[in-house]
N, C-alpha and C positions, 0 to 999 in steps of 0.2 A: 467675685466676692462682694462688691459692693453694688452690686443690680448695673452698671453699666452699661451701656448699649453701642455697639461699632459701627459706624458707616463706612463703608467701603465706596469708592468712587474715581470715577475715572477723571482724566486732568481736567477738560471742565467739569467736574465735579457731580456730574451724574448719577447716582446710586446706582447700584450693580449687587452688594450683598449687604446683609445685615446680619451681626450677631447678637444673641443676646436682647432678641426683636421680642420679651413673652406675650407683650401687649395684640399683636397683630393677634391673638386667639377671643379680643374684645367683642364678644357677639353682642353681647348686649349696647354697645357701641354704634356697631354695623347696624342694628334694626331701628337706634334712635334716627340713627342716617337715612336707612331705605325707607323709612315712618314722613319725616322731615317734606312737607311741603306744600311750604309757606315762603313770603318773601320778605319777613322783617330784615331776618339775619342778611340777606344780600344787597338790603335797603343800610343796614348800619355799615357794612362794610365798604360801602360805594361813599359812605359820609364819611367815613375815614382816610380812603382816598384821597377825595377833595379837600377834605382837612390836611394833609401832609400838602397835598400840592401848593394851598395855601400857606404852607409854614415855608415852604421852598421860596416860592418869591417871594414871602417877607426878609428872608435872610441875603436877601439881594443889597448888596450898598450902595448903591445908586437905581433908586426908583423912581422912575419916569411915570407923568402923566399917565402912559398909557399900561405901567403894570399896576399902579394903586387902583386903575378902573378893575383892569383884572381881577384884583384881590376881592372888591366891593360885588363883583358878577359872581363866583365863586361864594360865596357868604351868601349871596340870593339863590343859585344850584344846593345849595344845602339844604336852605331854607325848606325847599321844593322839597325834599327828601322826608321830609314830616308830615306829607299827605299819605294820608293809610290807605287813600284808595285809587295808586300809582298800578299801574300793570308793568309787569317783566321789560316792557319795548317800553315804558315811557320812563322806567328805571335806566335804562341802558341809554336810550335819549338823551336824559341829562346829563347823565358820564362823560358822553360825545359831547352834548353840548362844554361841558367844563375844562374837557379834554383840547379843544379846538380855539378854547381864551389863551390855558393854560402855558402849551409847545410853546409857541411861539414869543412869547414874554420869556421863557426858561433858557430859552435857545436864541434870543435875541443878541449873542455875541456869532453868529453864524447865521448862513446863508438857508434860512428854516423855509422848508416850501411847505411841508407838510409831512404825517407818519404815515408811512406806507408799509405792515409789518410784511417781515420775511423776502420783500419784493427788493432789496438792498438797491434802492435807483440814487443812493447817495451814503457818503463815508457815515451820516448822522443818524440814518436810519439803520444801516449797517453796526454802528457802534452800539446802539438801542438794542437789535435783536441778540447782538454778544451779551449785552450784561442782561438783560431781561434774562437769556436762558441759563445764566450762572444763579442767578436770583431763585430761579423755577427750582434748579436741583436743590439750592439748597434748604430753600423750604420744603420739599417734596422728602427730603430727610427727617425732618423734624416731623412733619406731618405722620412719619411712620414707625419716628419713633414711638408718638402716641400711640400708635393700632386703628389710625383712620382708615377707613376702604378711599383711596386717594382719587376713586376716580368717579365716588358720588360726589355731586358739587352742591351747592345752595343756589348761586347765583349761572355758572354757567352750566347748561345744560349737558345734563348726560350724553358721550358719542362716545361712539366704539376708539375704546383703547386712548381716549385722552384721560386726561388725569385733571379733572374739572372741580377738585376740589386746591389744589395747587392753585391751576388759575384762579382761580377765589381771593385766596388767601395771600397769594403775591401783589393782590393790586392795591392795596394802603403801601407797599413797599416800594412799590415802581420809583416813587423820587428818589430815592437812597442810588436808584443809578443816573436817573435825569441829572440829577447835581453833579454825580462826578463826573457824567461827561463832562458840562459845564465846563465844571473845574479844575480838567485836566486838558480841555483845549485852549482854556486861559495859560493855562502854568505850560504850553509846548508838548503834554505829554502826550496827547492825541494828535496827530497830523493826516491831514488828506492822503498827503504824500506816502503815505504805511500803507497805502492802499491798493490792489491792482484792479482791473477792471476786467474781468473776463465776462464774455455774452451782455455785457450793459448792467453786470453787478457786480458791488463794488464790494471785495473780498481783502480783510486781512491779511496781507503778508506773513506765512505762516512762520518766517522768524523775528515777528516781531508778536506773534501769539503768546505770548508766556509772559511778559514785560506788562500787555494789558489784560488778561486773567488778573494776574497778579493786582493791580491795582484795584480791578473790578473787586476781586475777593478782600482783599482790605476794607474797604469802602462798605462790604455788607460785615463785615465781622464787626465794625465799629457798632453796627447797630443788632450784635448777637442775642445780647439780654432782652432789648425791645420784641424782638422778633420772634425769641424762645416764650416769655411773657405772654406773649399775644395768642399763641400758640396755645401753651399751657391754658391760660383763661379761657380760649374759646372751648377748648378740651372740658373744663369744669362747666362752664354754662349749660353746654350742648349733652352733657351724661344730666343735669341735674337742670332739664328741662327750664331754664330762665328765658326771657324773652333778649 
């Protein structure tokens, strides 16, 4: 009755059905997308990134020496970001480079060696790949609720069967999980100990899986409006050809 749209999804939160989807019939949508390629848009959203990860350790309450450097490095990878004549690898360079100041200041209440994705060689990087992939569905929801083809991207490259406009659009949001780890190994709610180790990777105790869903899922609902917002805007820009 009132245009509504269902997502349907499995307990992490996966999409699986959509009702009430009219938008997915958006060709004109899909051709601005299959048209698309250039690299401003993947150049802004890499500055937004950086921007959020900068807003994370400003919200630090005790800032050391070495995360105000951080902040000031971070402000210069931006800067860098306003070269119009950056290539795809010297885009994603910078990312890494911001990426590489950034962990380790964020995660500096913990034993940070480094992000190793999917390879789970510790509880931190393990806790990263959980909530990053809670983050992915649930943007990969929204993404569909507009009638995006999810798996043309801007910035990561097209491959069979990933969904590279997701990865895109997830990566100004990745701190929204860096913090609660953070902040839930502060407050006790994250423990090594939750953990078991089978083959040299470190797997959540699957009863204690629903207890950190559940907080992961909190922690991105807080920032629902920002997220649907971001969404919706990038949606108007991208039908009405804006830079």
């Amino acid at each position: 009755k009132f245009g509504l749209t269902l997502c349907f999804m499995t307990m992490n939160f996966k999409v699986y059905s959509i009702i009430g989807s009219e938008m997915q019939g958006n060709t004109l949508l899909h051709r601005k997308q299959y048209a698309y390629d250039e690299l401003g848009i993947g150049k802004h959203i890499i500055h937004n990134k950086i921007s959020n990860q900068r807003s994370m350790l400003s919200k630090m309450r005790s800032k050391t020496i070495d995360v105000k450097e951080a902040i000031e490095l971070l402000d210069e990878y931006r800067k860098r970001l306003d070269n119009a004549d950056l290539s795809l690898q010297e885009v994603i360079g910078i990312e890494g480079m911001a990426s590489k100041v950034y962990f380790p200041r964020i995660f500096n209440n913990t034993k940070w060696i480094g992000r190793k994705p999917r390879i789970k060689f510790d509880y931190i990087n393990s806790l990263l790949d959980i909530g990053y992939n809670i983050l992915f569905n649930f943007i990969d929801a929204i993404l569909q609720v507009f009638g995006f083809d999810v798996y043309c991207g801007v910035l990561h490259t097209c491959f069979y069967m990933r969904k590279s406009l997701v990865c895109d659009i997830m990566e100004p949001f990745r701190p929204i999980i860096d913090w609660q780890i953070r902040k839930s190994i502060n407050l006790g709610q994250f423990k090594e100990e939750d953990f078991v180790i089978i083959k040299r990777q470190y797997n959540l105790d699957y009863k204690k899986s629903a207890q950190y869903t559940r907080i992961f899922f909190e922690s991105i609902l807080n920032y629902r409006e920002e997220i649907f917002v971001y969404v919706r805007d990038y949606y108007r820009c991208f039908m009405k050809g804006k830079s």
